[in-house]
C-alpha positions in Angstrom: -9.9 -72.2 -77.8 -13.1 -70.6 -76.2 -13.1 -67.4 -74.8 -14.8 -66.8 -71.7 -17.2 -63.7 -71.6 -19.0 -62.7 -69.3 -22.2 -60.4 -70.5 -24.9 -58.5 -67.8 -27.2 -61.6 -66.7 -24.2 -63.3 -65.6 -22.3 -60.5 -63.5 -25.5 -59.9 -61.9 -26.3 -63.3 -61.2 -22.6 -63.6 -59.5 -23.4 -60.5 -57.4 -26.6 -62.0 -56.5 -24.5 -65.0 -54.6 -22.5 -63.0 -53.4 -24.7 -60.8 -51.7 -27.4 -64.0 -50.6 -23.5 -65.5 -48.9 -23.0 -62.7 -47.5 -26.3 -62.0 -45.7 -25.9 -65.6 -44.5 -22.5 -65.5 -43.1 -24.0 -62.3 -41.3 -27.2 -64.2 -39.6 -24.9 -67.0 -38.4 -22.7 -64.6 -36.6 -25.2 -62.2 -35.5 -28.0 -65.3 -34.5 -25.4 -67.0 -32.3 -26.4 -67.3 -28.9 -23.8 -66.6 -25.8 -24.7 -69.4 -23.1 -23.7 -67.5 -20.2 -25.4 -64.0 -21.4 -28.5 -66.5 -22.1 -28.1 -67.7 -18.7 -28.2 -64.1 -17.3 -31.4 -63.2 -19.0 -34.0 -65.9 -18.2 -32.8 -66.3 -14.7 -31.0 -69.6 -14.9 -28.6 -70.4 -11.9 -25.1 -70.2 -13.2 -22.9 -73.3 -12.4 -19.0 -72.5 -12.3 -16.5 -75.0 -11.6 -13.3 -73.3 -10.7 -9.9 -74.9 -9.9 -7.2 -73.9 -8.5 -4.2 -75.9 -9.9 -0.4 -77.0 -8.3 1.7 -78.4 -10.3 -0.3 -79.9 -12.6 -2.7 -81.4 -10.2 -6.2 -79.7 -9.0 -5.3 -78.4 -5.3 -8.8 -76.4 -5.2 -11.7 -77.6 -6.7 -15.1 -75.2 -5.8 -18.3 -75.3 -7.7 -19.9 -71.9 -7.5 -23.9 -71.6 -8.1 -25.0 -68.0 -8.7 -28.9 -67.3 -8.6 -28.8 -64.1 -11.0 -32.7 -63.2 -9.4 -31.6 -62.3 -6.0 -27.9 -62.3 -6.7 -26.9 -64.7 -4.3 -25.0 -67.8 -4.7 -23.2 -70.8 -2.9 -19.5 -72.3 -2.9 -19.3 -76.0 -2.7 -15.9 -77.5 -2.3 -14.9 -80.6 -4.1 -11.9 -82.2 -2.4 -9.4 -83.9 -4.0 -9.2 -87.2 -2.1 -13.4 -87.9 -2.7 -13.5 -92.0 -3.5 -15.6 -93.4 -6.0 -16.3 -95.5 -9.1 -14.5 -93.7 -12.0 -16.3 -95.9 -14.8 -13.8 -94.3 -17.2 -10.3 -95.7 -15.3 -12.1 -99.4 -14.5 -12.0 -98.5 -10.5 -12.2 -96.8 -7.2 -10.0 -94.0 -7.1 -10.0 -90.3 -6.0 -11.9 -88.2 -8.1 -8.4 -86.2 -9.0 -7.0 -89.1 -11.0 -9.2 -87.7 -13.6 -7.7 -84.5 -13.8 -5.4 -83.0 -16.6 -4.8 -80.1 -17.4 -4.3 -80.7 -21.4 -8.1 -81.7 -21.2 -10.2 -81.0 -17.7 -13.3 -82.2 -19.5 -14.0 -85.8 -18.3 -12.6 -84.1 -14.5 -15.5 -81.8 -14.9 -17.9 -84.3 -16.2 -17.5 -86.1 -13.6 -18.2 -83.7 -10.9 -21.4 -82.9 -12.6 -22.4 -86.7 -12.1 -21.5 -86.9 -8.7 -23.3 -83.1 -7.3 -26.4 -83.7 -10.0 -26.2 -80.9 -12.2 -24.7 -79.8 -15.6 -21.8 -77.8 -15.1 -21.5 -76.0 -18.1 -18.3 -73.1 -17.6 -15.3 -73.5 -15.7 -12.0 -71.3 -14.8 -8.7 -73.1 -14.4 -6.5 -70.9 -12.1 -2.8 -72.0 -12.3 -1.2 -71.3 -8.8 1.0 -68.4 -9.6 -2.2 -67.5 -11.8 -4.0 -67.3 -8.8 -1.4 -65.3 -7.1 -1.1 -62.7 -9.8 -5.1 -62.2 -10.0 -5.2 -61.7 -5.9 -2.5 -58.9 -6.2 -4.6 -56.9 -8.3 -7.0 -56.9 -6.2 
């Protein structure tokens, strides 16, 4: 039976990994980029989708666009009962039959399609969510 021995070049060389791993695992989490603090800095409108949801359904649906460079921004409501092609269902229906609350993705997607722009965050606000949030205020 052999024995393992480890002698200087080899305990060196192991450090050596260890601290290239290291440094790497460091520059992945220090090099990541945050979207919305991106966003902020090169003076990109902002694109928010939030909902407001009852029982499991969206009853509020508002896309806010905040221009960071003069700090203004607009509301545009997306209501529940808008009719068109959903592609993804094979039909005309309202644009809520996409909607679940497991997964608001496609929902969202779809929204983007029909105002034109990406919509990259969104809040979900359950109704007694909302409720809570407006009492500390």
């Amino acid at each position: 039976m052999k024995h393992l021995t480890l002698d200087k070049s080899s305990i060196f060389l192991i450090l050596i990994i260890l601290f290239i791993a290291a440094c790497v695992g460091f520059l992945l989490l220090r090099l990541r980029a945050d979207s919305l603090d991106e966003a902020l800095k090169n003076d990109r409108i902002l694109n928010i989708v939030f909902v407001v949801e009852r029982a499991g359904k969206p009853a509020a649906t508002e896309v806010f666009f905040y221009y960071p460079m003069n700090q203004r921004g607009a509301l545009l409501d997306i209501p529940g009962e808008t009719g068109l092609i959903l592609k993804s269902l094979n039909r005309v229906d309202r644009i809520d039959a996409l909607y679940d609350p497991q997964n608001p993705g496609p929902y969202i997607q779809e929204i983007s399609k029909l105002i034109g722009t990406p919509l990259p965050f969104h809040i979900i606000f359950r109704e007694s969510d909302l409720v809570e949030f407006v009492d500390l205020l």
